[in-house]
C-alpha positions in Angstrom: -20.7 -169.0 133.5 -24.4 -168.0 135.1 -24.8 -169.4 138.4 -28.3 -168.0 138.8 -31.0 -167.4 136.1 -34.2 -166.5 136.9 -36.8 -166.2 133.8 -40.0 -164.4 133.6 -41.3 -165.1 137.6 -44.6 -164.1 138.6 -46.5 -164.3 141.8 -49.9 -163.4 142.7 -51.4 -163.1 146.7 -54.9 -162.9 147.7 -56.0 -160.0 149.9 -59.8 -159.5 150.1 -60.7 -162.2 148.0 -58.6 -160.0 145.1 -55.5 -161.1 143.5 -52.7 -158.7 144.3 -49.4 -158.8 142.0 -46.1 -159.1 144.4 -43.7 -159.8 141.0 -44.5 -159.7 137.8 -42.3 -161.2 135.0 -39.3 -160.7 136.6 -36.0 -162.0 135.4 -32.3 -162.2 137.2 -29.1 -163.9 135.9 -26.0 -163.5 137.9 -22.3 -165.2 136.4 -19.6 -166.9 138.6 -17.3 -163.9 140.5 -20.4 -161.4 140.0 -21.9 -159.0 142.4 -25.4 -157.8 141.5 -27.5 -155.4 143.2 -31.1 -155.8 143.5 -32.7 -152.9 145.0 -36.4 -151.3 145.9 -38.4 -150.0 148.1 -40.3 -151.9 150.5 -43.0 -153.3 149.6 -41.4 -153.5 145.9 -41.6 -157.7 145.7 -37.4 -157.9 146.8 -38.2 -160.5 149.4 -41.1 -162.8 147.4 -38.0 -162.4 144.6 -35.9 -163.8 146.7 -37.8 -166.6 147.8 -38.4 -167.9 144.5 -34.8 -168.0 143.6 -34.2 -170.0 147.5 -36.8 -172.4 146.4 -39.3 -170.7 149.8 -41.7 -169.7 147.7 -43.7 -171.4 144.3 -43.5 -168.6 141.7 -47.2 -169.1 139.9 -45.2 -168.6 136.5 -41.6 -168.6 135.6 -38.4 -170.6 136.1 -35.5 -170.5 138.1 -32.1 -172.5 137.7 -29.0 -172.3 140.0 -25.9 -173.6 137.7 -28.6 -175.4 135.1 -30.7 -177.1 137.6 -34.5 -176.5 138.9 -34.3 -175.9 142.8 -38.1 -177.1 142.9 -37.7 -180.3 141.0 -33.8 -181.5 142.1 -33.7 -180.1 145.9 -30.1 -180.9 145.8 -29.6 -177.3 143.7 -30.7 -175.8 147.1 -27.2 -176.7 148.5 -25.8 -174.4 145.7 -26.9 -171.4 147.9 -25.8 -169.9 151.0 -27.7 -167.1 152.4 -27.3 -164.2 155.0 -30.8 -163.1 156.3 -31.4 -159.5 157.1 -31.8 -159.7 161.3 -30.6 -162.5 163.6 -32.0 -165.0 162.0 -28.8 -166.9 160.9 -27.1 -168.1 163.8 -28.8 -170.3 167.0 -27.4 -167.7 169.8 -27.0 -169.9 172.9 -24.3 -172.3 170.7 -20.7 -171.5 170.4 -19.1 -169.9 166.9 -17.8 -173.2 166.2 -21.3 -175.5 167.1 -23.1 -173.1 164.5 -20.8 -174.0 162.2 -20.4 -177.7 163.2 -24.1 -177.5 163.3 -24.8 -175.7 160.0 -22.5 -178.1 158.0 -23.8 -181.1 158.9 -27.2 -179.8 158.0 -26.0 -178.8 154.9 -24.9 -182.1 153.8 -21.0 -182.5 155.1 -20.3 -185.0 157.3 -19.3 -184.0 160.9 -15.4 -184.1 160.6 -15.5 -182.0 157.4 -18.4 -179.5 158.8 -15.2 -179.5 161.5 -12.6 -178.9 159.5 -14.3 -175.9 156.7 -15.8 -174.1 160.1 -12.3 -174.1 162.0 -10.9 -172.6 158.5 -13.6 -169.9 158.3 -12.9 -168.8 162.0 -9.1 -168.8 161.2 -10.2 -166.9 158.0 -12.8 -164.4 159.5 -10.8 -163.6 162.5 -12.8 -165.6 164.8 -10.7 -168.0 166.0 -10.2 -166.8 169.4 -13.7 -166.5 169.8 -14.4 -170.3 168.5 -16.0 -171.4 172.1 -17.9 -168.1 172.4 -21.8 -168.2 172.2 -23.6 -166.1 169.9 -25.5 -164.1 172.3 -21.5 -162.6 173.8 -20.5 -161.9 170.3 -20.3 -157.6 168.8 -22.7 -157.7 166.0 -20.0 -156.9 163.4 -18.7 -160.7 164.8 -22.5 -162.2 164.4 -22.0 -160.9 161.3 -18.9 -162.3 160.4 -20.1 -165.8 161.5 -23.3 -165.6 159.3 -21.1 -165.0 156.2 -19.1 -168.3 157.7 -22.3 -170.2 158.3 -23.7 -169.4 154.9 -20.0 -170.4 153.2 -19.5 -173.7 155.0 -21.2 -175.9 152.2 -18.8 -174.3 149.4 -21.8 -172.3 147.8 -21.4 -171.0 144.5 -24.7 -168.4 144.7 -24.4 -166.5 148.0 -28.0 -164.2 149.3 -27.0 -161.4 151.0 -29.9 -159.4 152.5 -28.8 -156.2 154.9 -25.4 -157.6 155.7 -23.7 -154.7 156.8 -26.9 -153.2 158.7 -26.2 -151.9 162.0 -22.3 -152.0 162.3 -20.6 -149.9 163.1 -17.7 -148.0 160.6 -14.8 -150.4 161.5 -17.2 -153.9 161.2 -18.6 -152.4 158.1 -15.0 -152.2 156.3 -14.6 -156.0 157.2 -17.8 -157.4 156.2 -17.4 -155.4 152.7 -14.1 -156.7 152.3 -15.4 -159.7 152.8 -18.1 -159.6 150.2 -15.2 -158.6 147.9 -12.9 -161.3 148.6 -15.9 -164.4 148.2 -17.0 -162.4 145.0 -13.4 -162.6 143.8 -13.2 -166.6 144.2 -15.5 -166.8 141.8 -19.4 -167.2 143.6 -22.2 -164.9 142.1 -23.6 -162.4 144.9 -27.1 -161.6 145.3 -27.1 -158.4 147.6 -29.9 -156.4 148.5 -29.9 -153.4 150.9 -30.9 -150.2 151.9 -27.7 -149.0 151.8 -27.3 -147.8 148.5 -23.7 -146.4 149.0 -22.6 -150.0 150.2 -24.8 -151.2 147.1 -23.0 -148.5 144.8 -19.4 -149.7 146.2 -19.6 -153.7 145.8 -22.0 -154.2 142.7 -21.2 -154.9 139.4 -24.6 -154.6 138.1 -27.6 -153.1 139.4 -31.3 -153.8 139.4 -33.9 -152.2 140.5 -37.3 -153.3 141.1 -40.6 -151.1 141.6 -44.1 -152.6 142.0 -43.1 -156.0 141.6 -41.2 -155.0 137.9 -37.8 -154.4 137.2 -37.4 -151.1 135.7 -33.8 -150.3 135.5 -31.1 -153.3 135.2 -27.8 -152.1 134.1 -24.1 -152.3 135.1 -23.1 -150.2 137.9 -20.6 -147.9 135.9 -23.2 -147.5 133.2 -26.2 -146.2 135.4 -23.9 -143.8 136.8 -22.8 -142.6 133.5 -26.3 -142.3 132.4 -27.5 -140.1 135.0 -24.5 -138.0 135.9 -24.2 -134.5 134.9 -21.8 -132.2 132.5 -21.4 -129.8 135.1 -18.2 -128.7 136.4 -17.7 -127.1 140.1 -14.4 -125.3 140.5 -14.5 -124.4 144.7 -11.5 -121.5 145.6 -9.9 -120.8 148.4 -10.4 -116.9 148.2 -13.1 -114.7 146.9 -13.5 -113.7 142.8 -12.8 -109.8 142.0 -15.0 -108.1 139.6 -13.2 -108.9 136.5 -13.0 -112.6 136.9 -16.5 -112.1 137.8 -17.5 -110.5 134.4 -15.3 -113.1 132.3 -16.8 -116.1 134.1 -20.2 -115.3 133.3 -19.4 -114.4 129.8 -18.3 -118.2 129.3 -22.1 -118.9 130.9 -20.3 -120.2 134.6 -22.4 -119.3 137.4 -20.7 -118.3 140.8 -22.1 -119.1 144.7 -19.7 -117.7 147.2 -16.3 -119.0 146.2 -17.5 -121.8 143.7 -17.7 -121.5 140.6 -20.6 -123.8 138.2 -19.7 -124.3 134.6 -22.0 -126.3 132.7 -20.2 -126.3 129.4 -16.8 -129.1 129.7 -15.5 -127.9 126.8 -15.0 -124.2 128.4 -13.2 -126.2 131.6 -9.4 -125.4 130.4 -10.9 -121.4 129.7 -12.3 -121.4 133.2 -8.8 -122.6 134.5 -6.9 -119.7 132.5 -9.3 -117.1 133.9 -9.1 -118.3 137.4 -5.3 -118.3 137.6 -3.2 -118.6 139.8 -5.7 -118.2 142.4 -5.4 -121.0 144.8 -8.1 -124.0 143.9 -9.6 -126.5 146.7 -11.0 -129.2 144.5 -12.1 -129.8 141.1 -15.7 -131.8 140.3 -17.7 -133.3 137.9 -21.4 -133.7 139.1 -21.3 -137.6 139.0 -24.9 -138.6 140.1 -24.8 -141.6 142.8 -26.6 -144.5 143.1 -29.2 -142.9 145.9 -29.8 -140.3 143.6 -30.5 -142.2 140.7 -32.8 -145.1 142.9 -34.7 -141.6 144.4 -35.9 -140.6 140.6 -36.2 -143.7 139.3 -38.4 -144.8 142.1 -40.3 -141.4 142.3 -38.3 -139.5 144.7 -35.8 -136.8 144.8 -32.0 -137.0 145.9 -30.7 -133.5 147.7 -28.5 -133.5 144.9 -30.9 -133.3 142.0 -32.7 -130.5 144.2 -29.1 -128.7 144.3 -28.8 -129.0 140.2 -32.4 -128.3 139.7 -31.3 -125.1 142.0 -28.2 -124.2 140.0 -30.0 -124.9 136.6 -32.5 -121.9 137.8 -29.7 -119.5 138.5 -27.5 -120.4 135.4 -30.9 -119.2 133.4 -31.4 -116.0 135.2 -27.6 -115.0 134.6 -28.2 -115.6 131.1 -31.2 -113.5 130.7 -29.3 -110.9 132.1 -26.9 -110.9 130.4 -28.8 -111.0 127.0 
């Protein structure tokens, strides 16, 4: 079931008396229990996205429908989403972890005893509970954290906006917070998570999309896009140094060797590489899987270290060859 579809948004901005594109003919749809990624660089039109799919911001062409309805003509589909703001923006700090969520569900349409009840389960849930009369302000940032993803839960959303949640915690409040995305994804709401993090992106998204100059020019799942950019080559690291022989026989099945690791860019010849190195001791066996940073860096117009490294290795597998021939 799509909780969120988004279809063909545009918006324009004057700067100068001159119409500037922020989005053009964009289009999102996210399902029930669904994590999608939605990534660019700033500047890219993420947050003007964003805003037209939380009903902020009149999109000067295109439609947007949270579980069938129009948040701009039935403002009651705005209570379908719960959102986590990238800053401190969430949570009034000089109220306790429980008024925020008293005060939050009641705002959101609950009446005060259940805006009670759903915020003392969340605390209970999130671990807070022993920090229920704390004020915001006292709180660790992996707890503000925490909280927000209470706060923006206390109304039962099905469509959650995450911007930045896991920006600056630290390792341990980063684990939480992530399985915490998993676990709200896993009852069944659709995610909308954006973030600079593109490991964190990489690790809890189902799909990807990634948007550059107000267009989205990649929008695939996860698995897929990683697929379609990773490499054939195979890296075979040792724990001792190749002799002359192995040396000769490597290069003869077109491997390429740095130091005690060995590059072979055919898979078929992997098991033939394996005989040849035996029984040497190995370290680790790889395939050069791209990543998501490396794949956002070329399709956005940069370039990943890792690309660099290949690019690097792709040089020196064509001068072996020349030798050789």
């Amino acid at each position: 079931m799509l909780v969120l579809h988004a279809q063909g948004l545009q918006k324009s901005y004057r700067y100068q008396g001159k119409p500037i594109a922020a989005v053009k003919q964009v289009s999102l749809a996210i399902a029930a229990g669904e994590v999608l990624a939605f990534l660019g660089p700033n500047g890219a039109g993420k947050t003007t996205t964003i805003k037209m799919i939380a009903g902020l911001v009149l999109p000067d062409v295109g439609t947007v429908e949270i579980l069938g309805r129009d948040p701009y003509r039935h403002t009651a589909a705005l209570r379908s989403i719960g959102a986590v703001l990238e800053g401190n923006r969430n949570l009034y700090w000089r109220l306790s972890a429980e008024e925020n969520l008293d005060y939050f569900g009641v705002l959101r349409g609950l009446s005060p005893r259940v805006a009670h009840q759903r915020g003392l389960a969340l605390l209970e849930r999130f671990d807070l509970m022993s920090k229920r009369r704390t004020v915001v302000q006292a709180l660790s940032r992996g707890m503000q954290q925490k909280l927000a993803l209470a706060v923006a839960l206390i109304h039962d959303p099905p469509l959650l906006l995450l911007d930045e949640p896991t920006l600056g915690l630290d390792v341990e409040a980063t684990q939480h917070v992530k399985a915490l995305i998993r676990e709200i994804a896993q009852e069944g709401r659709a995610i909308l998570l954006t973030t600079h993090q593109l490991d964190i992106a990489e690790e809890l998204s189902d799909r990807v999309a990634i948007i550059n100059q107000g267009e989205i020019i990649v929008e695939e799942s996860t698995e897929e896009l990683i697929r379609q950019f990773s490499g054939t080559t195979y890296s075979v690291a040792l724990e001792v140094p190749l002799d002359g022989d192995r040396h000769s026989k490597i290069e003869r099945l077109g491997g390429t060797i740095e130091g005690n690791t060995v590059y072979l860019y055919d898979p078929s010849m992997l098991y033939d590489l394996l005989d040849i190195l035996k029984p040497l001791p190995l370290l680790r066996i790889e395939k050069d899987d791209a990543n998501l940073t490396e794949i956002f860096l070329k399709l956005t117009g940069g370039r990943g270290k890792g690309e660099e490294e290949r690019e690097k290795r792709e040089e020196g597998r064509v001068k072996d060859q020349q030798r050789l021939e």
